[in-house]
C-alpha positions in Angstrom: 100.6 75.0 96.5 101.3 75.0 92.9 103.3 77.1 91.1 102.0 79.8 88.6 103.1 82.4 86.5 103.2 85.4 89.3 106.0 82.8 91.0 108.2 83.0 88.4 111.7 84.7 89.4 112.5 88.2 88.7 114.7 87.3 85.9 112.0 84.6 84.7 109.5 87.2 84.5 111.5 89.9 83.1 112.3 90.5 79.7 114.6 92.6 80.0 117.1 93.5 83.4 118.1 97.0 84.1 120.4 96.8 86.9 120.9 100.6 88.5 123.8 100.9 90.7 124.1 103.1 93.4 125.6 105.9 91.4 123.6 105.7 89.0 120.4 106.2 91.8 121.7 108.4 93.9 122.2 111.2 89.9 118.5 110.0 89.2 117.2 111.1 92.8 119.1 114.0 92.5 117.4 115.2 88.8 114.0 114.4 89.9 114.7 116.4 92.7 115.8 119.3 90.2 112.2 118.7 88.5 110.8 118.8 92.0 112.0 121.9 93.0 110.1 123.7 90.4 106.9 122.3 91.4 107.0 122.8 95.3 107.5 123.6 98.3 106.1 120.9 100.2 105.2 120.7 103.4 106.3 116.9 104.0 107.7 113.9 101.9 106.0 110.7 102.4 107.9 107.4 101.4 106.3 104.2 100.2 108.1 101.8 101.9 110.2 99.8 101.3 111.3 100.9 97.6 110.5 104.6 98.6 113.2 104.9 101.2 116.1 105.5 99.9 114.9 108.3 97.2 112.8 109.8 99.8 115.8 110.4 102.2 117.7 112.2 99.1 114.8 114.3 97.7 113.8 115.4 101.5 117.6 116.5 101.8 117.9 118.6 98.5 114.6 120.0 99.1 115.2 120.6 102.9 112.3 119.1 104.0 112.3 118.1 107.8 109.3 116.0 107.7 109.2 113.0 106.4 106.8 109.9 106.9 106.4 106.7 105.7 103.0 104.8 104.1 103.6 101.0 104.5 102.2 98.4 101.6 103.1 95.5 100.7 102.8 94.2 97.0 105.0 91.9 96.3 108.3 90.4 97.6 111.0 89.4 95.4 109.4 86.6 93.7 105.6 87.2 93.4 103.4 90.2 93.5 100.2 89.3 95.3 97.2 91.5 96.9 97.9 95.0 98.6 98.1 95.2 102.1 98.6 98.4 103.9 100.6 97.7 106.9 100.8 101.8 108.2 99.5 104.4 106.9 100.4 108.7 107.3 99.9 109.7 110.7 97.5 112.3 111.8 99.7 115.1 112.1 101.1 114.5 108.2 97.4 114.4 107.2 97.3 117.8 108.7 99.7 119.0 107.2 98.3 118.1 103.8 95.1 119.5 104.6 93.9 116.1 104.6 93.6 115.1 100.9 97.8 115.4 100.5 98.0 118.9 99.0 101.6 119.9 99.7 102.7 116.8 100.4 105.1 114.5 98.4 104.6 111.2 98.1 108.2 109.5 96.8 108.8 105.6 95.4 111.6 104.2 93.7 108.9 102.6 90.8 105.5 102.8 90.0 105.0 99.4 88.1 101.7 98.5 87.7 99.8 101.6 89.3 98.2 99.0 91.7 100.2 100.7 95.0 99.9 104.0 93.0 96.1 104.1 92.9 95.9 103.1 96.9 97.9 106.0 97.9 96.2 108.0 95.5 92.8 107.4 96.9 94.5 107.9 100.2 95.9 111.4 99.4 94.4 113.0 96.0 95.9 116.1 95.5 99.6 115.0 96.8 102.2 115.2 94.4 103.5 111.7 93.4 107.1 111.3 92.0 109.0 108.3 91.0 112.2 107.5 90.3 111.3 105.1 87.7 108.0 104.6 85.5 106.5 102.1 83.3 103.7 102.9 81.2 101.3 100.9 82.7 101.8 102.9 86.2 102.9 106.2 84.1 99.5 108.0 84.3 99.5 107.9 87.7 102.4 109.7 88.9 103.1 113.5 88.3 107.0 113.4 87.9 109.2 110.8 87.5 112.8 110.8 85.6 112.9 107.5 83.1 110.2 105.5 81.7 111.2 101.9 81.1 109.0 99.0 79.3 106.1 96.7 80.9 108.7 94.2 80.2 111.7 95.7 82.2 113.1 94.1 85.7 114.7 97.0 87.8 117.6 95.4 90.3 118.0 97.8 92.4 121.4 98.4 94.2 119.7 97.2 97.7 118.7 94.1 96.1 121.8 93.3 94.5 125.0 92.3 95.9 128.3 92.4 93.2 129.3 89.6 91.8 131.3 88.3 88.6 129.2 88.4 85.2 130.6 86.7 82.2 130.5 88.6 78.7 127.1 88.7 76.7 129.0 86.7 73.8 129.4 84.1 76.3 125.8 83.5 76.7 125.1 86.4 79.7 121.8 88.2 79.7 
């Protein structure tokens, strides 16, 4: 199969790389969970797995939220982005819970990118609350709260992707 331009590597497709470490995520969970906790209660946090997890886990703890359930899609692995593909979705007793359109429920994901996974879940539960670490503008209108906008352009590393390594000094040619 020949290569095309959704092949690319992260770095290749990026203009610009915003590595987070896991400080640095861990404060960023924590203030959208301050902005969160204006907006709740609710009933359940739902994590879009598998760049929802970790955030999920921290918002569900400072909000003291017991329930929390996963909505599986795959987008895109590391090197490509390709069709949607929901893998699970919420389970029956979740749906309850949100009354069956997803008020009172959270949904949680590290990103919203595009707004392609954004727009699935959000035909899947309309009136949940969707929050997101990170937002760029094309996914922005999608999601209800979210802590820092960065450009179209922008290649988030997250600390689960990364591993720490030796970088050289921008003058010396680093990115």
């Amino acid at each position: 199969m020949a290569a095309d331009a959704t092949e690319l590597s992260a770095q290749e497709r990026a203009g610009k790389a915003f590595p987070v470490s896991w400080d640095q995520f861990h404060r960023d969970c924590r203030a959208l969970t301050w902005r969160l906790n204006e907006v709740g209660p609710f009933h359940a946090v739902i994590a879009i797995t598998r760049g929802g997890l970790v955030p999920a886990a921290i918002v569900a703890r400072e909000l003291g939220v017991r329930v929390i359930d996963t909505v599986c899609i795959a987008s895109y692995d590391h090197t490509k982005q390709g069709d949607l593909k929901v893998l699970k979705g919420i389970s029956p007793d979740t749906a309850k819970l949100g009354e069956g359109t997803g008020k009172g429920l959270l949904i949680v994901d590290d990103l919203v990118d595009t707004g392609k996974t954004g727009r699935l879940v959000r035909d899947l539960l309309p009136d949940a609350h969707f929050a997101t670490v990170y937002a760029k503008p094309m996914g922005r209108p999608l999601v209800d709260t979210y802590i820092t906008e960065v450009s179209q352009d922008t290649w988030i590393f997250f600390p689960w992707d990364t591993a720490l390594s030796f970088q050289p000094p921008i003058r010396d040619g680093a990115a």
